[in-house]
Each structure stands twice: as C-alpha cells, then as structure tokens.
C-alpha positions in Angstrom: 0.0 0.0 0.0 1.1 3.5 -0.4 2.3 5.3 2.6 1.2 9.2 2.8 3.8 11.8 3.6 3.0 15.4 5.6 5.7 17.5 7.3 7.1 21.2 6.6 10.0 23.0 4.6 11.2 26.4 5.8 12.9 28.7 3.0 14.6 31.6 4.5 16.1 34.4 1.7 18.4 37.2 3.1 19.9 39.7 0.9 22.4 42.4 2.3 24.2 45.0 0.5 25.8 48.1 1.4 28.0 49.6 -1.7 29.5 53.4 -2.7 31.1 54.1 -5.7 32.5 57.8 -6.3 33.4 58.9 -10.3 34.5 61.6 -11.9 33.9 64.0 -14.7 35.3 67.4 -16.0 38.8 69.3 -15.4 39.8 68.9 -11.8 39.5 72.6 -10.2 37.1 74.2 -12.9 33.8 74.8 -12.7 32.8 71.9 -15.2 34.4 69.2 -12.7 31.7 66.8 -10.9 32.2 64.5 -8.4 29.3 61.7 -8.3 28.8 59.4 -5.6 26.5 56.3 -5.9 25.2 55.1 -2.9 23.1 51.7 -2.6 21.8 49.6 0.6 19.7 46.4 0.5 18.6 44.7 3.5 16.0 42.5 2.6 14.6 39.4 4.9 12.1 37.0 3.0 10.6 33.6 4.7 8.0 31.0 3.5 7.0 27.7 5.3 5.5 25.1 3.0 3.1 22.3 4.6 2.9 19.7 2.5 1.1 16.5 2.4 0.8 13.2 -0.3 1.4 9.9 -1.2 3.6 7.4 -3.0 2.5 5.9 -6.2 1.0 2.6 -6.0 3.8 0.5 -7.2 6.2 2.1 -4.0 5.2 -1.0 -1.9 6.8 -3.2 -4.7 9.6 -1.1 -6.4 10.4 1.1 -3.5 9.6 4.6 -3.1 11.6 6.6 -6.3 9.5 9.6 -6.6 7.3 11.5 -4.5 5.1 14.9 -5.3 3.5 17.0 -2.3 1.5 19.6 -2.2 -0.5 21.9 0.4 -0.5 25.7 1.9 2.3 28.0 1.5 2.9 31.3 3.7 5.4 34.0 3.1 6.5 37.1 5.2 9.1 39.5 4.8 10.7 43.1 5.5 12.9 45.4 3.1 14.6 48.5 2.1 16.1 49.2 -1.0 17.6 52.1 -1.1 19.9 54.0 -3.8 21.0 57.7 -3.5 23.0 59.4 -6.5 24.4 62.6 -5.3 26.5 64.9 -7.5 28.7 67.9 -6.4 28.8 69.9 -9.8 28.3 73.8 -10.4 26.3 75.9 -13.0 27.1 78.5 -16.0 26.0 81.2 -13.3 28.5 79.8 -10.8 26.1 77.9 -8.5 27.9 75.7 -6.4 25.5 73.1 -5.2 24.8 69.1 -5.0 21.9 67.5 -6.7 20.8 63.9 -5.0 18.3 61.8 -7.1 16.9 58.7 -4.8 14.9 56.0 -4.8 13.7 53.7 -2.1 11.5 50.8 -1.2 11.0 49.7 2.3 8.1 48.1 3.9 6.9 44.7 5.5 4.6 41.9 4.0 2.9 39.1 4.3 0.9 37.0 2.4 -0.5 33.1 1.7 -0.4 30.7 -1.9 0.4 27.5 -2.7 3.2 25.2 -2.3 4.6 22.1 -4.5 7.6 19.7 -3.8 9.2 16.8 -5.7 11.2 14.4 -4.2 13.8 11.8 -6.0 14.5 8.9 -4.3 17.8 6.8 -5.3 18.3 2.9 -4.2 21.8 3.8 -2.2 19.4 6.1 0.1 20.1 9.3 -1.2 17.6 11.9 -2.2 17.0 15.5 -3.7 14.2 17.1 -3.8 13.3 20.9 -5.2 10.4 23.2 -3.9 8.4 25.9 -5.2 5.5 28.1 -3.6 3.5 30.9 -4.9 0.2 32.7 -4.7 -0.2 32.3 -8.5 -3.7 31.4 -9.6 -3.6 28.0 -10.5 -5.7 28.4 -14.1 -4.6 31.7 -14.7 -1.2 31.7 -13.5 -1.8 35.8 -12.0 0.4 36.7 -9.7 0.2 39.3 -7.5 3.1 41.3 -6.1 2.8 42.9 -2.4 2.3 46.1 -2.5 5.0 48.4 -0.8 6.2 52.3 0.1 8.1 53.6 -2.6 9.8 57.2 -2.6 11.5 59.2 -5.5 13.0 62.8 -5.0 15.7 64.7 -6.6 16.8 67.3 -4.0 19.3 70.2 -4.4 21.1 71.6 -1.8 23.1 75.1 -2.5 26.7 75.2 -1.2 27.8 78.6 -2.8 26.0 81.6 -5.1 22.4 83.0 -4.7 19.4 81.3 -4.8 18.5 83.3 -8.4 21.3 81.5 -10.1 20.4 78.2 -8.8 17.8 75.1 -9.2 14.8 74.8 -7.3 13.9 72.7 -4.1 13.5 69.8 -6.2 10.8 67.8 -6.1 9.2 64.4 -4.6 7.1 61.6 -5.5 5.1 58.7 -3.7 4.2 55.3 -5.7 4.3 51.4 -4.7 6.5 48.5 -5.9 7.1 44.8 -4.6 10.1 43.9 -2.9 13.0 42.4 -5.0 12.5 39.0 -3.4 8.8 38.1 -2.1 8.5 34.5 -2.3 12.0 33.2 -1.0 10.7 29.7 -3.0 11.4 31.7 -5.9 15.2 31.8 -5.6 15.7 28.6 -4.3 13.3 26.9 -6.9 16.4 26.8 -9.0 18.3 24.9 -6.9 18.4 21.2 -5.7 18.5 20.1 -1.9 18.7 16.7 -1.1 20.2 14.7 2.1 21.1 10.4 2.8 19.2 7.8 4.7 20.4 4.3 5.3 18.4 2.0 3.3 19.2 -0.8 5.1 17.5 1.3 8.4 15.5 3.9 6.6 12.9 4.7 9.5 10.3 7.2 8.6 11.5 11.0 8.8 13.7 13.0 6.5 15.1 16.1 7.8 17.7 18.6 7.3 18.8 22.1 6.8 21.2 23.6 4.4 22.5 27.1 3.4 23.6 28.2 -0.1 24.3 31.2 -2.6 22.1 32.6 -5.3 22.7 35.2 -7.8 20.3 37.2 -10.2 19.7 38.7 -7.0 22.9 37.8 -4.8 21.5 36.1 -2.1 21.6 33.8 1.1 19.3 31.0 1.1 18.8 29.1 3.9 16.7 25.6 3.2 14.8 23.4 6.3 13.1 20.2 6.2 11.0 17.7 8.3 8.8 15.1 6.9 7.3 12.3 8.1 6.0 9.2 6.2 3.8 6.7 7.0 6.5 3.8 7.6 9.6 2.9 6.9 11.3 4.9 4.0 11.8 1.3 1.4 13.9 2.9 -1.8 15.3 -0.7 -2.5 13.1 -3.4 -4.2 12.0 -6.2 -1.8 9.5 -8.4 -3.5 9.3 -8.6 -7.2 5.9 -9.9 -8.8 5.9 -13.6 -9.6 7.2 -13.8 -13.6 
C-alpha cells in the first residue's frame, strides 16, 4: 500500500548590501568638474513555510519509493529597504555651487499566503534531492500578484555657494508602490536542488535537514529546512518482485 507523507519545509532568503562608488567627470578645479557618488543599501529578509502532504504511487510497496510529489498551503513574510541615493557635487554657468541627489527607495513589511509544491527523488543507495516551489499564482490563470510596498523618489538640491536666483529649485518628490526584489524566498531557491542520505538498510520514517547556499540574479543567502514524516519505513530498495 502507499504510505502518505506530511511535514514542513522552511525557505529563509536574506539579501544584504551596502555599496558606494565615487566617479569623476570634467577638469579637476574648474567649474565643469563633478564628483558623483552612488550610494546603494539592501537589507531585505524573506521567509515561507511550505506544509505539504501526499502519497507514494501505487507500485512504491513493490519497487520502493523513487519519486514522491507534495503539495499543500504556503505562507510568506518578509521586511525590506532598497535604497539608492546618486548625489553629484557639480556647479552651473552662473557659478552655482550646489549638490543634486536623485533617490529611490523601497522599504516596507509583508505578508501573504499561496500555494506550495515539492518533488522528491529517491535513489536505491538512500540518497535523495528534492526541489520546492511556492506561490500565490492562480492556478488556471497563472496571475500573480506582487505585495504592495512604500516607494519614494525625489531629486533634492542643496546650495553650497552663489544666490538662490542662479540656482535650481527645491526639487521635487514623488510617492508610488513597488514589490520587494524578493517576495517568495521559493522563488530563488526553486532553482536549486536540496537533497540529504538515509540508510536503506534502516530507513525509518522521517527525512530532515537544513542547508545554506548562494544565489545570484539577485545575490543572495538561502537558507533551506526540512521535516517530513512518512507513514513507515522509507523502502527505496526493491524487496519483492511480482511472480514472472
């Protein structure tokens, strides 16, 4: 008989940058010289727990267990700010001296509930991967909807020499909403395969495990837990063949 599976994988997604880079333009010492500085910060904390639940095919009780799909209830929480600030030291025709900063920045919390999938590979030396994913995609549609966060531009001048006549105006500033860079943490780790070892010989019934790993496209930490229980002992090797 099949045995039925339930248990819980945690995906935890950290991304955390802090970078300045200055450059250069003009003739040092004249008025056309500029001195930009870029300056960006992302500290961005995504998790999702999966609770999953299924069964193995029918033919597990005779072949062993080989490969194993569970589904169930996904939730996903997170925090972030994204911030980058250009400032730029320059001067004008009128011989403003002054600094113009353009930013942009994201920061906010959310939370939010979909749908989580999981395969699992089972090999006959008791080693097995497995990959996740979790969304809040419709499943016909395939719609997704991003959370909705904060989001500030502005371009700001500040005067540092000549009279306000000869140079720019306050600047100005604008209010929107954009998702976070990561929501879903699934969604960099779906990419990836995790995977651990039981002893086939003394399989018993839980896998669990935890592992940590890098990501690019964005750079980031993901941190990958498992528990999950099945019905009996874990058989990936062939014990009973059907009569020929």
């Amino acid at each position: 008989m099949a045995g039925g599976w339930s248990g819980t994988i945690t995906v935890h997604a950290v991304m955390s940058s802090d970078t300045t880079q200055t450059s250069e333009s003009g003739d040092p010492g004249s008025v056309y010289h500029t001195t930009t500085t870029d300056h960006g910060i992302i500290q961005l904390d995504a998790s999702d727990v999966l609770t999953v639940s299924g069964a193995d095919d029918e033919e597990s009780a005779i072949y062993g267990i080989g490969s194993v799909d569970l589904t169930g209830p996904a939730s996903n929480n997170g925090t972030t700010l994204e911030r980058t600030v250009i400032t730029s030291d320059e001067y004008n025709a009128l011989g403003c001296h002054y600094t113009d900063e353009v930013g942009t920045e994201v920061a906010g919390s959310w939370s939010q509930s979909g749908h989580a999938q999981v395969s699992i590979r089972f090999s006959e030396d008791g080693s097995y991967e497995f990959t996740v994913s979790a969304s809040n995609a419709d499943p016909v549609t395939g719609e997704y909807t991003n959370p909705s966060l904060p989001k500030r531009l502005w371009e700001t001048y500040t005067i540092l020499a000549g009279a306000a006549k000869d140079c720019p105006g306050p600047g100005i500033e604008q209010h929107d909403t954009e998702g976070p860079i990561i929501d879903w943490a699934s969604s960099v780790a779906n990419s990836s395969t995790m995977g651990g070892q039981i002893d086939p010989a003394n399989p018993g019934s839980v896998v669990e495990g935890s592992t940590t790993f890098e990501v690019t496209l964005p750079d980031a930490t993901v941190t990958v837990s498992w528990h999950l229980v099945h019905d009996g002992p874990i058989v990936v090797t062939p014990t009973d063949f059907p009569a020929e």
